[in-house]
N, C-alpha and C positions, 0 to 999 in steps of 0.2 A: 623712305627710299628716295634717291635724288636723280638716280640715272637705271634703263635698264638695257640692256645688249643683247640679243638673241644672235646665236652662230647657226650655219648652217655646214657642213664642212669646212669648219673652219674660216668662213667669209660671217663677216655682219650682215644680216638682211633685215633685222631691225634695233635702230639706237631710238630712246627713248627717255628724255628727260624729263624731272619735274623741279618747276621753280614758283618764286613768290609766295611762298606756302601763307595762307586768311585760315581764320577762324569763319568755317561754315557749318551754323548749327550745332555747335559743340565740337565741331571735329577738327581739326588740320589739315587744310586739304590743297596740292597746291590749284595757282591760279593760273598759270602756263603752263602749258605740255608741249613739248617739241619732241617730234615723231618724224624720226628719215627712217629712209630704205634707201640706202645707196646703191643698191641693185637695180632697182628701177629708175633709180634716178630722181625720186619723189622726195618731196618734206614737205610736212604741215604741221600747223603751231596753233595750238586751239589756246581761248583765253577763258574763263570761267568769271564771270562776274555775280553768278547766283547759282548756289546749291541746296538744294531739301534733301536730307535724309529719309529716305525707307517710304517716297510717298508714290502710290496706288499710279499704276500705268496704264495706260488704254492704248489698246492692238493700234490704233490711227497713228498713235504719238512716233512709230517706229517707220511711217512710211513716212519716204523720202522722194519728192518729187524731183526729176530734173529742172534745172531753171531752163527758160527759153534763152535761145542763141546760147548758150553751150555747145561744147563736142563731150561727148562720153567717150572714156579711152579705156579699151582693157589692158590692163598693165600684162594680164597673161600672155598677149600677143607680142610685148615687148620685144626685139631681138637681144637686147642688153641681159634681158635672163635664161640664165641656166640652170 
C-alpha cells in the first residue's frame, strides 16, 4: 500500500502515505508516513529508522509523557471541525 484516504461524507479527514519502503527484519516496511487531516488542519510525518517484528510490550512502553513548555491542544475543540 503507498497512499490511504478515509472519507467522511464525503470530505477526507485522513490522507495517509507510505514512502522509502527498507527491508525491516524480513519484511517491507515503509520508512516515512505522512499523515494529514486536513480538517483539522494537522500533518505529521513519522520517520522509522528501526523495526523488530512481534517483540514482547510492556504496559510503560505505551505511556506518553507531555514534554515541558509544550501547549497540549484538543483538536475536538477545533472550530474548523464538523
Amino acid at each position: 500500500m503507498a497512499r490511504q484516504k478515509l472519507y467522511d461524507e464525503g470530505r477526507t479527514v485522513s490522507d495517509i502515505s507510505y514512502h522509502e519502503f527498507k527491508d525491516f527484519d524480513g519484511g517491507d516496511y515503509p520508512s516515512v508516513i505522512d499523515f494529514a487531516r486536513p480538517q483539522e488542519d494537522y500533518s505529521l510525518r513519522i520517520r522509522i529508522s528501526k523495526a523488530v517484528l512481534n517483540e514482547t510490550l510492556r504496559d510503560e512502553q505505551f505511556a506518553l509523557e507531555q514534554p515541558e513548555g509544550t501547549e497540549q491542544v484538543d483538536l475536538t475543540q477545533n472550530p474548523k471541525v464538523k
